[in-house]
C-alpha positions in Angstrom: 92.2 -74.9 -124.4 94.7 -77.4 -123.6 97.2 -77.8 -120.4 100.3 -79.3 -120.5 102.1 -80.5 -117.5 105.6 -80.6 -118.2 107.2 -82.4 -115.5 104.9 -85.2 -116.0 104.7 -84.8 -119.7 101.0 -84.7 -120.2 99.0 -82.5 -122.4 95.4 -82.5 -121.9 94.7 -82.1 -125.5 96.4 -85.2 -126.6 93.9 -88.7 -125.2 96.6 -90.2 -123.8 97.5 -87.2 -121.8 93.2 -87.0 -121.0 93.2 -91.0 -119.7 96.7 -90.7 -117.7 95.1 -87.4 -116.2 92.0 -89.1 -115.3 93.5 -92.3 -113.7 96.0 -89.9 -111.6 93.2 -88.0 -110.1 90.9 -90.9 -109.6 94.4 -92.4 -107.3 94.8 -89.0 -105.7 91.0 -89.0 -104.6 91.5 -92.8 -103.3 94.5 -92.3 -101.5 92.7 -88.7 -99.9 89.8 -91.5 -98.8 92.3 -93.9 -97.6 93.8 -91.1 -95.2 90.9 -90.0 -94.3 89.5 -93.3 -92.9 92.8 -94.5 -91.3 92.7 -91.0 -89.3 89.1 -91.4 -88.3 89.8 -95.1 -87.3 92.8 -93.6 -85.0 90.9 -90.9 -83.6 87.7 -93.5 -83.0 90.4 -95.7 -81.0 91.7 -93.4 -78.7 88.3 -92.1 -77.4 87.4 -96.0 -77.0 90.5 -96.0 -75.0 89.9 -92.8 -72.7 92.7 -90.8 -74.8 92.5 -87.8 -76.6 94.5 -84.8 -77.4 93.1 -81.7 -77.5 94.7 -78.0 -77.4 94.4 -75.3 -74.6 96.5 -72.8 -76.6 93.2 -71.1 -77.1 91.0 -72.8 -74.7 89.9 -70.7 -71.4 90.1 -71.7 -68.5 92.0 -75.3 -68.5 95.8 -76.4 -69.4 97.5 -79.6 -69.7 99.7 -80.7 -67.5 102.9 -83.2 -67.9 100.5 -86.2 -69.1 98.3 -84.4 -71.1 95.1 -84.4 -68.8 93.1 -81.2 -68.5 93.9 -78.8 -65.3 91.6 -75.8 -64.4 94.0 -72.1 -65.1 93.2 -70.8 -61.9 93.4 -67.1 -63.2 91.4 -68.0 -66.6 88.7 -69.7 -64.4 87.6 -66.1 -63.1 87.1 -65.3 -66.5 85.1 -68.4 -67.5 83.2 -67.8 -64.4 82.3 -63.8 -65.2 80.9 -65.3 -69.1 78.9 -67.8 -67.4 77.3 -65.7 -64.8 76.8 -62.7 -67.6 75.2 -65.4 -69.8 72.8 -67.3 -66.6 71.7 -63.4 -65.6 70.6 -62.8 -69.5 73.1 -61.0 -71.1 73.2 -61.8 -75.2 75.3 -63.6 -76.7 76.4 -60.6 -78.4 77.1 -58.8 -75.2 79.5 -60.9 -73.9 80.9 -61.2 -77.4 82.0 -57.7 -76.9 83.5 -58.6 -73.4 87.2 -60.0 -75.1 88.0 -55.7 -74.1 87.4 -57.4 -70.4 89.6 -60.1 -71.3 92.4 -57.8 -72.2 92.0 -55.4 -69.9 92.7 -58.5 -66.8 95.6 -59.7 -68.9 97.0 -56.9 -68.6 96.2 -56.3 -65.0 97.3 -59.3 -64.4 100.5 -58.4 -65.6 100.7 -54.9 -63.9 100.7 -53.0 -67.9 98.1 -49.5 -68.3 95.3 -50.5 -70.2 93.2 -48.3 -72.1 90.9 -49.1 -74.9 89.5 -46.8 -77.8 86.8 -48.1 -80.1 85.6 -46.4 -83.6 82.0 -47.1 -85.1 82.2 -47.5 -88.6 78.2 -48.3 -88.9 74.8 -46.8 -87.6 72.8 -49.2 -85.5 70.6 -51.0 -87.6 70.5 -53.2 -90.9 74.0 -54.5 -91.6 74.5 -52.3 -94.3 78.2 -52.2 -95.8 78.5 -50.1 -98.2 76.8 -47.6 -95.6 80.2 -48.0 -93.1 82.1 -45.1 -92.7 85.5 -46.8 -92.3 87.4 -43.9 -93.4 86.0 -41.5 -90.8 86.0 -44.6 -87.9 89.7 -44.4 -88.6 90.3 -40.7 -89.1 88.6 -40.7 -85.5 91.0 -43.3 -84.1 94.0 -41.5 -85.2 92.6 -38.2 -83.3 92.0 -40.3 -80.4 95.5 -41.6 -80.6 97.3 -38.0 -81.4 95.4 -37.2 -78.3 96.5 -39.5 -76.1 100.0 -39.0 -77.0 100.1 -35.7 -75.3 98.6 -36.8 -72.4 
């Protein structure tokens, strides 16, 4: 079965079409390489240089400021501070997984909103099991929860 690129007028059946395919791809993969380095090489430089740029859109507990350089978030530090001290007393990993609800719930404290969280299990305890999940009924229990709360 053949292909044929009509913008660039090759047809993968024809040799031509098979050489001018080949030598296409074999610049595309040199030029990716080429990119590739010249961005390592860039990032490599800055760090020699004390510089780097990082994001704290979704990093706890530091912003930026004006310059770029890292400043502790106050109010995100107390949460940092709660993960660590859960994690140094021996709570799982998978226990303070589950705390993001905590992290929520201070947001919106924070911000003086109600906050009230429902959960649904979909799974018994045990083997992950998927075809075993009762998604359907972990729902159909959410939307009770949710009818109820409505006329409270």
């Amino acid at each position: 079965m053949g292909v044929i690129f009509e913008k660039e007028n090759i047809n993968t059946l024809d040799a031509k079409g098979e050489v001018l395919l080949t030598i296409l791809s074999s610049l595309a993969q040199d030029e990716s390489r080429t990119i590739s380095e010249n961005s390592t090489w860039g990032i490599r430089r800055r760090f020699e240089n004390g510089q780097f740029k990082m994001s704290t859109k979704r990093f706890l507990g530091y912003d930026t400021d004006e310059n770029g350089k890292l400043v502790i978030n106050r109010e995100q530090a107390k949460i940092v501070e709660r993960i660590y001290d859960e994690y140094l007393s021996g709570k799982t990993i998978d226990y303070i997984k589950r705390m993001e609800g905590y992290g929520v719930a201070f947001a919106a404290c924070d911000h003086g909103l109600p906050i009230l969280e429902v959960r649904a299990i979909s799974n018994l305890v045990g083997p992950r099991d998927r075809a075993a999940w009762r998604i359907k009924e972990a729902l159909e229990a959410l939307e009770a929860s949710a009818e109820l709360l409505e006329v409270l």
